[in-house]
N, C-alpha and C positions, 0 to 999 in steps of 0.2 A: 227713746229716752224716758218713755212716761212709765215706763216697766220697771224697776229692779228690785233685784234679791239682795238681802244682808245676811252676811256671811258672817258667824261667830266663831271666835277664838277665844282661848286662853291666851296669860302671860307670856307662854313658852311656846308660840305659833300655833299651837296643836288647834287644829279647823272642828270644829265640835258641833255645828249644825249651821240652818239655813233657813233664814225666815222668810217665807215667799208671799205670806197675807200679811196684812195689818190694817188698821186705820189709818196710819197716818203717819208719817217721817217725813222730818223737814231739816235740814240743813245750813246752818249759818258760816258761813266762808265770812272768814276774817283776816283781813291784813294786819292788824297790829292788833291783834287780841286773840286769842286762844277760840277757837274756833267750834261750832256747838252741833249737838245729832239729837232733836228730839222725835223718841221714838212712841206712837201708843199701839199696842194690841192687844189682843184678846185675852184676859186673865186664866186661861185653861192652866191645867198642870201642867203642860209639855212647856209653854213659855214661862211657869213659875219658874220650873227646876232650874230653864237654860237661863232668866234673867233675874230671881229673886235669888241669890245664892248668899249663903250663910255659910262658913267655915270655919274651923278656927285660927286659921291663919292669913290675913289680909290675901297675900300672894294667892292662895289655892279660888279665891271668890273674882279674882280682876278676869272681866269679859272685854274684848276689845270688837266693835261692828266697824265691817268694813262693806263698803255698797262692791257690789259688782261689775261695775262699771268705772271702778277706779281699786285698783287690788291695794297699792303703794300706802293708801292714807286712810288711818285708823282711826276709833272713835272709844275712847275707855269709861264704861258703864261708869260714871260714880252717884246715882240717885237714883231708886230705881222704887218707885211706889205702886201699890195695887189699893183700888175703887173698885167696890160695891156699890153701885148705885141702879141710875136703871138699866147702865151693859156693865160687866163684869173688865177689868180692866189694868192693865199694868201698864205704867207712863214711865219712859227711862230719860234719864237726861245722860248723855255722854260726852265727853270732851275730845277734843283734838291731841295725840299724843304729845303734845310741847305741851300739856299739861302737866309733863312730866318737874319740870322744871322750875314748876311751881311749891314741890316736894324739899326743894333744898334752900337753902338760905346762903348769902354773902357773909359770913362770919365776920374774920378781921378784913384788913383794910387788902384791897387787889387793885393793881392798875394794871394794864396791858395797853400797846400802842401799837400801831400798825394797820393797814389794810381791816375795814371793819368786819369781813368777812373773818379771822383771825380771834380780832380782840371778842366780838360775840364766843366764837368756839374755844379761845382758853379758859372765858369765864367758866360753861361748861366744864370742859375737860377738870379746873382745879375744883372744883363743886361737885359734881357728878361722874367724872370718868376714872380720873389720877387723882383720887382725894388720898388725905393723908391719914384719915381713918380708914378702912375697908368698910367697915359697916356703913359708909357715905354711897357707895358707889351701885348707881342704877345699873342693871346687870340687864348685859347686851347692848348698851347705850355710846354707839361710836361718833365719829367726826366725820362728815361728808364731806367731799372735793369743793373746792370753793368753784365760784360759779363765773369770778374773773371780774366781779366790781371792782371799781377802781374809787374807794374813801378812804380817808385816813382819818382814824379817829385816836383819840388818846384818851381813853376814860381810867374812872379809880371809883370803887365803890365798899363800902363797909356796913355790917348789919342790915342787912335790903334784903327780901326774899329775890330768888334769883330771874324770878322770869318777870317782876317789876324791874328789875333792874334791865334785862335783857331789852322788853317792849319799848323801855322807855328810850336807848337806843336807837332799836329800829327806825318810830318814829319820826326823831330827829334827823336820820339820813333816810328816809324814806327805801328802807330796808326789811325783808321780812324772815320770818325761820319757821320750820316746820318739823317736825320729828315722823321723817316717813318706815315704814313696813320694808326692808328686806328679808322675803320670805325664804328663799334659799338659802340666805347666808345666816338665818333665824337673826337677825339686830334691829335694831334699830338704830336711823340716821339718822345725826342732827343734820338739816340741811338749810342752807341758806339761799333767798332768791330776793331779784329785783324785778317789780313788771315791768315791762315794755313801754314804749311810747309812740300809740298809733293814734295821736291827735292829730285835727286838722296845722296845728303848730308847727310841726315838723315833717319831713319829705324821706325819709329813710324809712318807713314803714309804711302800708297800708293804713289811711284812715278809716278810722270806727268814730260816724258820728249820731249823736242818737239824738232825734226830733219828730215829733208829730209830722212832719211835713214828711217825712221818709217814711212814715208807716214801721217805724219799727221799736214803738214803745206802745204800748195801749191808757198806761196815766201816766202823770208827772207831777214832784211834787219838788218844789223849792225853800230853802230854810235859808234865813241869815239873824245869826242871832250873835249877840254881840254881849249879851251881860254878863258870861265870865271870862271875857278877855283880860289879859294883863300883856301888857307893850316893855317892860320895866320893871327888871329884876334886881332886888337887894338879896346878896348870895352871903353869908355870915359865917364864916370860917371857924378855923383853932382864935384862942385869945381869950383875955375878958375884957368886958366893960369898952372904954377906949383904945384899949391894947388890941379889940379882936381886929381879927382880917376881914373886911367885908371890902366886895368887888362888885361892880353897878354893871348891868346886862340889857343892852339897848338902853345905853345911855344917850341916846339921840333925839329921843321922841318925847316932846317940849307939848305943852296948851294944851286942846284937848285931847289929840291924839296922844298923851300918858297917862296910863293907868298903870298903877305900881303894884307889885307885890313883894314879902318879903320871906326869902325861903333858909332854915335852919342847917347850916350842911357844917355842925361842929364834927360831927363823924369824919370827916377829911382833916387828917392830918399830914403837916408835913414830913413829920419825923412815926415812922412806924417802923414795927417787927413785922419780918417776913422771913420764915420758913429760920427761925434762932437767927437771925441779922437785921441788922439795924438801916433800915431803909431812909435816907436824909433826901428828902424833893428840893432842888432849889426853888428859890422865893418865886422867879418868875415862872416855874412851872406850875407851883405852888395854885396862883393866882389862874394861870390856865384852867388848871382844873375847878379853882371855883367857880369860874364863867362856864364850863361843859356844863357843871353841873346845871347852873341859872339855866341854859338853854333846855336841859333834860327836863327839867322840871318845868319849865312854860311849853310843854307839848303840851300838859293839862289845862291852861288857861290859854284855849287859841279862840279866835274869833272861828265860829260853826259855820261854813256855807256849805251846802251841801245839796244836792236834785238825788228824790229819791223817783225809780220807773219801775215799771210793772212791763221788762220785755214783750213785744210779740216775738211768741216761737215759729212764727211764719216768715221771719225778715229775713233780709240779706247778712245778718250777725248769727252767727250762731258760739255761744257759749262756749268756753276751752276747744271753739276752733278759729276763730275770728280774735278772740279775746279771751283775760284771763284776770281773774280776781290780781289786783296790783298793775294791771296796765294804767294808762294814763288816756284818757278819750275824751272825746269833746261831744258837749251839754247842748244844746239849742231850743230856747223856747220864742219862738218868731212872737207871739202876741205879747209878752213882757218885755223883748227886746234885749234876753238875758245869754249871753256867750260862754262857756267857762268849759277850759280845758284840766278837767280835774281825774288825781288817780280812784279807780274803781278800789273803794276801801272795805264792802261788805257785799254779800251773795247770799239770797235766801231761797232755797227750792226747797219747794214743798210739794210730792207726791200723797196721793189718795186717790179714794175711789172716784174723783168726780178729774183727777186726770192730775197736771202738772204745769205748778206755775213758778216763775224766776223774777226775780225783785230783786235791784239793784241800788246800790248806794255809792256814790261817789264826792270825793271834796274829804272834809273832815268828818270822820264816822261821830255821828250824837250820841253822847253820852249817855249809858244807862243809871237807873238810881245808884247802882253798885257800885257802878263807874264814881258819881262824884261823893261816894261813902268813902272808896280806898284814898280819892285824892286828901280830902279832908285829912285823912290819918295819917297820910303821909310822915 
Protein backbone atom coordinates (compact mmCIF):
# COMPACT_ATOMS: atom_id res chain seq x y z
CA UNK A 1 0.00 0.00 0.00
CA UNK A 2 3.14 2.25 0.29
CA UNK A 3 2.97 2.18 -3.85
CA UNK A 4 0.38 3.96 -5.91
CA UNK A 5 -0.23 5.39 -9.24
CA UNK A 6 -2.82 8.37 -10.10
CA UNK A 7 -4.65 8.01 -12.77
CA UNK A 8 -5.98 11.19 -14.69
CA UNK A 9 -9.24 11.82 -16.27
CA UNK A 10 -11.23 14.30 -17.79
CA UNK A 11 -14.84 15.44 -17.05
CA UNK A 12 -16.14 12.90 -19.47
CA UNK A 13 -14.16 9.73 -18.03
CA UNK A 14 -11.71 9.84 -20.90
CA UNK A 15 -8.26 8.23 -18.84
CA UNK A 16 -5.66 10.71 -20.19
CA UNK A 17 -2.56 9.61 -18.36
CA UNK A 18 -0.73 8.25 -15.20
CA UNK A 19 1.37 9.61 -12.69
CA UNK A 20 3.65 6.99 -11.28
CA UNK A 21 6.60 9.62 -9.62
CA UNK A 22 6.03 12.45 -7.40
CA UNK A 23 7.04 14.03 -4.24
CA UNK A 24 4.47 13.70 -2.56
CA UNK A 25 0.43 13.02 -2.23
CA UNK A 26 -1.36 13.08 0.73
CA UNK A 27 -4.99 12.45 1.33
CA UNK A 28 -7.45 13.85 3.69
CA UNK A 29 -10.71 11.40 4.20
CA UNK A 30 -13.29 13.37 5.72
CA UNK A 31 -16.68 12.52 7.29
CA UNK A 32 -18.39 15.64 7.20
CA UNK A 33 -16.46 17.76 5.02
CA UNK A 34 -15.43 17.48 1.45
CA UNK A 35 -12.63 15.65 1.43
CA UNK A 36 -8.92 16.71 0.02
CA UNK A 37 -5.75 15.26 -2.62
CA UNK A 38 -2.79 17.31 -2.08
CA UNK A 39 -0.55 16.51 -4.92
CA UNK A 40 3.48 17.94 -5.59
CA UNK A 41 5.61 16.90 -8.45
CA UNK A 42 8.00 17.67 -10.72
CA UNK A 43 7.30 20.95 -12.69
CA UNK A 44 8.35 19.35 -16.27
CA UNK A 45 6.19 20.00 -19.49
CA UNK A 46 4.66 16.46 -19.42
CA UNK A 47 2.96 17.33 -15.85
CA UNK A 48 2.43 21.13 -16.91
CA UNK A 49 0.24 20.10 -19.92
CA UNK A 50 -1.55 17.15 -18.01
CA UNK A 51 -1.98 19.62 -14.66
CA UNK A 52 -1.67 23.31 -15.62
CA UNK A 53 -4.37 23.36 -18.22
CA UNK A 54 -5.80 26.61 -19.54
CA UNK A 55 -8.84 26.49 -21.90
CA UNK A 56 -11.41 28.44 -22.90
CA UNK A 57 -14.07 26.79 -21.67
CA UNK A 58 -14.01 25.77 -17.70
CA UNK A 59 -15.53 22.16 -18.77
CA UNK A 60 -12.45 21.37 -21.41
CA UNK A 61 -9.61 22.32 -18.19
CA UNK A 62 -11.58 19.90 -15.18
CA UNK A 63 -8.82 16.87 -14.35
CA UNK A 64 -10.28 14.56 -11.90
CA UNK A 65 -7.10 12.07 -9.99
CA UNK A 66 -8.17 9.04 -8.88
CA UNK A 67 -5.32 6.70 -6.83
CA UNK A 68 -5.19 3.21 -7.92
CA UNK A 69 -6.11 1.44 -5.35
CA UNK A 70 -9.47 2.76 -5.15
CA UNK A 71 -10.90 3.30 -9.01
CA UNK A 72 -14.76 4.37 -7.48
CA UNK A 73 -13.54 7.84 -5.69
CA UNK A 74 -12.20 10.89 -7.54
CA UNK A 75 -10.42 14.03 -6.68
CA UNK A 76 -11.13 17.29 -8.98
CA UNK A 77 -7.92 19.48 -9.77
CA UNK A 78 -9.28 23.11 -8.55
CA UNK A 79 -5.60 24.96 -7.60
CA UNK A 80 -3.01 23.90 -9.28
CA UNK A 81 0.31 26.13 -8.88
CA UNK A 82 3.90 25.92 -10.14
CA UNK A 83 7.52 27.10 -8.00
CA UNK A 84 10.57 27.96 -9.25
CA UNK A 85 12.71 27.75 -6.57
CA UNK A 86 15.33 25.39 -5.75
CA UNK A 87 13.25 22.15 -7.44
CA UNK A 88 11.05 23.21 -10.22
CA UNK A 89 7.58 22.40 -9.01
CA UNK A 90 3.70 22.00 -9.40
CA UNK A 91 1.58 21.71 -6.14
CA UNK A 92 -2.19 20.76 -7.05
CA UNK A 93 -4.96 20.78 -4.39
CA UNK A 94 -8.03 18.60 -5.50
CA UNK A 95 -11.24 18.06 -3.96
CA UNK A 96 -13.47 15.26 -3.26
CA UNK A 97 -16.24 14.91 -6.11
CA UNK A 98 -19.24 16.08 -3.53
CA UNK A 99 -17.48 19.16 -4.27
CA UNK A 100 -19.74 19.18 -6.67
CA UNK A 101 -22.43 20.39 -4.68
CA UNK A 102 -20.85 23.12 -3.65
CA UNK A 103 -21.51 24.60 -7.35
CA UNK A 104 -25.15 25.16 -6.52
CA UNK A 105 -27.15 27.01 -4.13
CA UNK A 106 -30.74 26.46 -2.24
CA UNK A 107 -32.50 29.21 -3.94
CA UNK A 108 -36.13 29.53 -2.48
CA UNK A 109 -37.44 27.89 0.26
CA UNK A 110 -37.26 23.59 0.04
CA UNK A 111 -38.45 21.19 2.64
CA UNK A 112 -38.35 17.52 2.27
CA UNK A 113 -39.17 14.85 4.96
CA UNK A 114 -38.53 11.39 5.21
CA UNK A 115 -35.87 8.81 5.72
CA UNK A 116 -32.61 10.98 5.57
CA UNK A 117 -31.13 9.03 3.17
CA UNK A 118 -34.06 10.57 0.66
CA UNK A 119 -34.31 14.09 2.04
CA UNK A 120 -30.20 14.52 1.57
CA UNK A 121 -30.99 13.12 -2.31
CA UNK A 122 -34.08 15.37 -3.31
CA UNK A 123 -32.25 18.29 -2.12
CA UNK A 124 -29.84 17.32 -4.79
CA UNK A 125 -31.95 16.02 -7.37
CA UNK A 126 -34.18 19.67 -7.14
CA UNK A 127 -30.68 21.65 -7.33
CA UNK A 128 -28.57 19.57 -9.46
CA UNK A 129 -30.28 16.73 -11.19
CA UNK A 130 -34.27 17.79 -11.95
CA UNK A 131 -33.63 21.66 -11.82
CA UNK A 132 -36.10 23.68 -13.38
CA UNK A 133 -33.52 25.59 -15.41
CA UNK A 134 -31.47 23.18 -17.50
CA UNK A 135 -28.54 25.16 -17.50
CA UNK A 136 -28.69 24.13 -13.34
CA UNK A 137 -28.05 20.71 -14.04
CA UNK A 138 -24.59 18.72 -13.37
CA UNK A 139 -24.37 16.46 -16.25
CA UNK A 140 -24.01 12.82 -15.38
CA UNK A 141 -24.85 13.59 -11.84
CA UNK A 142 -27.37 10.66 -10.68
CA UNK A 143 -29.01 9.15 -7.24
CA UNK A 144 -27.40 6.17 -5.57
CA UNK A 145 -29.47 3.28 -3.85
CA UNK A 146 -29.90 4.26 -0.44
CA UNK A 147 -27.94 2.12 1.89
CA UNK A 148 -31.12 1.21 4.35
CA UNK A 149 -30.40 3.94 7.39
CA UNK A 150 -33.24 4.03 9.17
CA UNK A 151 -33.62 8.57 10.36
CA UNK A 152 -36.25 10.62 9.85
CA UNK A 153 -35.43 13.91 9.27
CA UNK A 154 -37.81 16.76 8.28
CA UNK A 155 -35.55 19.75 7.04
CA UNK A 156 -36.53 23.06 4.90
CA UNK A 157 -33.89 25.32 3.65
CA UNK A 158 -33.63 28.65 1.65
CA UNK A 159 -30.69 30.83 0.19
CA UNK A 160 -27.90 28.28 1.74
CA UNK A 161 -25.26 27.12 -0.71
CA UNK A 162 -26.15 23.39 -1.07
CA UNK A 163 -23.38 21.26 0.36
CA UNK A 164 -23.59 23.67 3.64
CA UNK A 165 -26.65 22.97 3.80
CA UNK A 166 -26.29 19.21 3.03
CA UNK A 167 -22.98 18.87 5.83
CA UNK A 168 -24.74 20.44 8.07
CA UNK A 169 -27.34 17.49 7.94
CA UNK A 170 -25.15 14.82 7.92
CA UNK A 171 -23.58 16.07 10.94
CA UNK A 172 -26.55 16.22 13.02
CA UNK A 173 -27.58 12.43 12.29
CA UNK A 174 -24.11 11.51 12.03
CA UNK A 175 -24.45 10.75 8.27
CA UNK A 176 -22.14 11.05 5.40
CA UNK A 177 -22.36 11.52 1.22
CA UNK A 178 -19.81 11.11 -1.35
CA UNK A 179 -20.06 11.57 -5.04
CA UNK A 180 -18.48 8.23 -6.37
CA UNK A 181 -16.88 7.41 -10.23
CA UNK A 182 -19.21 4.93 -12.17
CA UNK A 183 -16.74 4.30 -14.85
CA UNK A 184 -18.86 2.04 -17.19
CA UNK A 185 -21.85 3.66 -16.69
CA UNK A 186 -19.72 7.24 -17.34
CA UNK A 187 -21.91 9.07 -14.05
CA UNK A 188 -21.41 9.86 -11.37
CA UNK A 189 -23.27 8.87 -7.82
CA UNK A 190 -24.40 10.64 -5.13
CA UNK A 191 -24.02 8.23 -2.53
CA UNK A 192 -24.87 8.11 0.91
CA UNK A 193 -23.15 5.93 3.97
CA UNK A 194 -23.09 5.50 7.65
CA UNK A 195 -19.83 4.02 9.53
CA UNK A 196 -20.06 1.13 11.49
CA UNK A 197 -19.97 0.48 15.08
CA UNK A 198 -16.92 -1.65 16.09
CA UNK A 199 -16.45 -0.07 19.70
CA UNK A 200 -15.71 -2.00 22.72
CA UNK A 201 -19.59 -0.67 23.45
CA UNK A 202 -21.38 -2.76 21.59
CA UNK A 203 -21.20 -6.82 20.65
CA UNK A 204 -22.51 -7.04 17.12
CA UNK A 205 -19.26 -6.18 15.58
CA UNK A 206 -15.63 -6.84 15.98
CA UNK A 207 -13.87 -4.51 18.25
CA UNK A 208 -11.35 -1.90 16.97
CA UNK A 209 -9.58 -0.65 19.91
CA UNK A 210 -6.72 1.65 19.70
CA UNK A 211 -3.96 2.11 22.70
CA UNK A 212 -0.40 2.19 23.30
CA UNK A 213 -0.87 -0.88 25.24
CA UNK A 214 -1.84 -2.88 21.90
CA UNK A 215 0.96 -1.69 20.10
CA UNK A 216 -1.05 -0.38 17.56
CA UNK A 217 -0.86 3.47 17.45
CA UNK A 218 2.77 4.93 17.53
CA UNK A 219 1.50 8.67 19.21
CA UNK A 220 -1.39 10.10 20.54
CA UNK A 221 -2.71 13.05 20.95
CA UNK A 222 -5.87 14.38 23.10
CA UNK A 223 -7.98 17.73 22.81
CA UNK A 224 -10.90 19.05 24.88
CA UNK A 225 -11.60 22.25 24.36
CA UNK A 226 -14.71 23.91 25.31
CA UNK A 227 -14.63 27.72 24.23
CA UNK A 228 -16.84 27.71 21.43
CA UNK A 229 -19.45 25.59 22.78
CA UNK A 230 -22.92 26.70 22.94
CA UNK A 231 -25.56 24.37 25.06
CA UNK A 232 -28.75 26.97 24.18
CA UNK A 233 -30.14 27.95 21.13
CA UNK A 234 -32.33 31.13 20.40
CA UNK A 235 -33.75 30.25 16.71
CA UNK A 236 -35.63 33.80 15.38
CA UNK A 237 -38.03 33.00 12.76
CA UNK A 238 -40.79 35.04 10.25
CA UNK A 239 -42.22 38.13 12.42
CA UNK A 240 -41.00 41.49 13.68
CA UNK A 241 -39.94 43.05 16.86
CA UNK A 242 -42.35 41.05 19.53
CA UNK A 243 -44.49 39.58 16.74
CA UNK A 244 -41.38 37.35 15.50
CA UNK A 245 -41.27 33.60 16.20
CA UNK A 246 -38.40 32.62 18.23
CA UNK A 247 -38.12 29.00 19.60
CA UNK A 248 -35.49 28.12 22.67
CA UNK A 249 -33.09 24.72 21.76
CA UNK A 250 -31.90 22.91 24.83
CA UNK A 251 -33.95 24.63 26.88
CA UNK A 252 -32.83 22.50 29.85
CA UNK A 253 -29.38 23.41 30.50
CA UNK A 254 -29.63 25.96 33.61
CA UNK A 255 -26.08 27.67 35.74
CA UNK A 256 -23.08 26.91 34.39
CA UNK A 257 -23.75 24.38 32.14
CA UNK A 258 -25.61 27.23 29.59
CA UNK A 259 -24.03 29.01 27.18
CA UNK A 260 -26.41 30.56 24.73
CA UNK A 261 -26.30 31.54 21.34
CA UNK A 262 -28.48 33.40 19.10
CA UNK A 263 -29.17 32.05 15.42
CA UNK A 264 -31.08 34.30 12.59
CA UNK A 265 -33.34 31.73 10.40
CA UNK A 266 -35.94 34.66 9.04
CA UNK A 267 -35.26 32.80 5.74
CA UNK A 268 -37.83 30.07 7.08
CA UNK A 269 -41.03 30.85 6.41
CA UNK A 270 -44.26 29.60 6.91
CA UNK A 271 -46.15 30.63 4.11
CA UNK A 272 -43.94 30.20 0.76
CA UNK A 273 -44.17 29.63 -3.21
CA UNK A 274 -43.19 26.46 -4.49
CA UNK A 275 -43.07 25.34 -8.09
CA UNK A 276 -46.32 28.56 -8.84
CA UNK A 277 -48.21 27.26 -5.34
CA UNK A 278 -48.70 28.57 -2.44
CA UNK A 279 -47.12 26.43 0.39
CA UNK A 280 -48.94 27.18 4.20
CA UNK A 281 -46.75 25.08 7.15
CA UNK A 282 -48.75 24.73 10.04
CA UNK A 283 -47.70 26.73 13.31
CA UNK A 284 -46.61 23.52 14.91
CA UNK A 285 -44.67 22.43 12.11
CA UNK A 286 -43.60 25.72 11.65
CA UNK A 287 -41.82 25.72 15.11
CA UNK A 288 -40.41 22.16 14.36
CA UNK A 289 -38.43 23.49 11.76
CA UNK A 290 -37.12 26.28 13.66
CA UNK A 291 -35.74 23.83 16.38
CA UNK A 292 -34.00 21.60 13.24
CA UNK A 293 -32.85 24.33 12.41
CA UNK A 294 -31.36 25.60 16.17
CA UNK A 295 -29.96 21.91 16.13
CA UNK A 296 -28.21 22.33 12.43
CA UNK A 297 -26.71 25.14 13.41
CA UNK A 298 -25.11 23.99 16.96
CA UNK A 299 -23.15 21.35 15.08
CA UNK A 300 -20.80 24.53 14.82
CA UNK A 301 -20.66 25.34 18.49
CA UNK A 302 -19.93 21.82 19.96
CA UNK A 303 -17.66 21.09 22.82
CA UNK A 304 -14.03 19.57 20.71
CA UNK A 305 -12.94 16.20 22.14
CA UNK A 306 -11.18 14.56 20.09
CA UNK A 307 -7.51 11.76 20.13
CA UNK A 308 -5.67 12.45 17.25
CA UNK A 309 -2.93 8.71 16.36
CA UNK A 310 -0.34 8.37 14.19
CA UNK A 311 -1.31 4.31 13.16
CA UNK A 312 1.11 1.49 13.39
CA UNK A 313 0.96 -0.25 9.98
CA UNK A 314 2.34 -3.17 11.63
CA UNK A 315 -0.93 -3.94 13.93
CA UNK A 316 -3.72 -6.16 14.03
CA UNK A 317 -6.10 -2.98 12.31
CA UNK A 318 -5.49 -2.46 9.21
CA UNK A 319 -7.20 0.34 7.26
CA UNK A 320 -10.57 -0.16 5.05
CA UNK A 321 -10.12 -3.69 6.22
CA UNK A 322 -10.50 -3.67 9.89
CA UNK A 323 -12.03 -0.16 9.74
CA UNK A 324 -13.31 2.66 7.84
CA UNK A 325 -13.24 6.50 7.79
CA UNK A 326 -17.07 6.92 9.82
CA UNK A 327 -16.79 3.91 12.00
CA UNK A 328 -17.13 4.37 15.50
CA UNK A 329 -13.96 2.78 17.77
CA UNK A 330 -12.76 2.97 20.96
CA UNK A 331 -9.74 5.51 22.33
CA UNK A 332 -7.63 4.26 25.32
CA UNK A 333 -4.95 6.18 27.01
CA UNK A 334 -4.05 3.91 30.31
CA UNK A 335 -1.57 6.78 31.77
CA UNK A 336 -4.51 9.61 31.66
CA UNK A 337 -7.12 7.17 32.44
CA UNK A 338 -9.10 8.56 29.34
CA UNK A 339 -11.83 6.04 27.57
CA UNK A 340 -13.84 7.31 24.72
CA UNK A 341 -15.70 5.58 22.21
CA UNK A 342 -15.81 8.09 19.30
CA UNK A 343 -16.62 7.96 15.29
CA UNK A 344 -13.23 8.04 13.17
CA UNK A 345 -14.20 11.73 11.58
CA UNK A 346 -10.84 12.33 9.51
CA UNK A 347 -7.96 10.02 7.55
CA UNK A 348 -4.73 11.61 6.59
CA UNK A 349 -2.28 9.38 4.35
CA UNK A 350 0.57 10.66 3.16
CA UNK A 351 2.73 8.63 0.55
CA UNK A 352 6.60 9.85 -0.52
CA UNK A 353 9.78 8.76 -0.92
CA UNK A 354 10.56 8.02 2.59
CA UNK A 355 7.34 5.45 2.56
CA UNK A 356 3.74 5.89 4.01
CA UNK A 357 2.14 7.07 6.98
CA UNK A 358 -1.80 7.20 8.42
CA UNK A 359 -3.08 9.64 10.94
CA UNK A 360 -6.15 9.48 12.36
CA UNK A 361 -8.77 11.71 13.99
CA UNK A 362 -11.67 10.75 15.95
CA UNK A 363 -14.59 12.48 18.24
CA UNK A 364 -15.36 15.94 16.80
CA UNK A 365 -13.16 16.83 13.73
CA UNK A 366 -11.10 20.56 14.98
CA UNK A 367 -12.02 23.16 13.18
CA UNK A 368 -9.84 24.70 10.53
CA UNK A 369 -9.37 28.78 10.20
CA UNK A 370 -11.86 28.31 7.12
CA UNK A 371 -13.94 26.37 9.13
CA UNK A 372 -14.69 29.21 11.83
CA UNK A 373 -14.56 32.03 8.85
CA UNK A 374 -17.74 30.21 7.00
CA UNK A 375 -19.38 29.67 10.49
CA UNK A 376 -19.03 33.39 11.37
CA UNK A 377 -20.80 34.33 8.05
CA UNK A 378 -23.19 32.07 8.28
Amino acid sequence: MQDIELYIFDINFNRLATIDVYEEVEFHSKYYAHSLCLLTVEGNRKNAELLLVNENELSNELRILVRSDDLNRGYIIETAEFEDEEKTMIKVIAYSLSIFTSWRWIITQQRFQGNIEDVLKEFVRINCINTASPTRIIPNLVLGINEGINIIADESYTQKVLDIALWEMCEKNEVSFEILLNHEAKKYVFSTFKGVDRSAEQQNNPHVIFAKEFENIISQSYTDDKSNYKSTAYVAGEGEENDRTIVEVGETFSGFNRREVFFDARDLQSEYNEDGETVIIPQNEYIDLLKERGNNRKQDYQRIRTFESEANLHSQFKFNEDYFLGDVVTNRNDDLGIVMHQRIVGVKEVFNREGYTLNLEYGTAIPTLLDKIKREVK
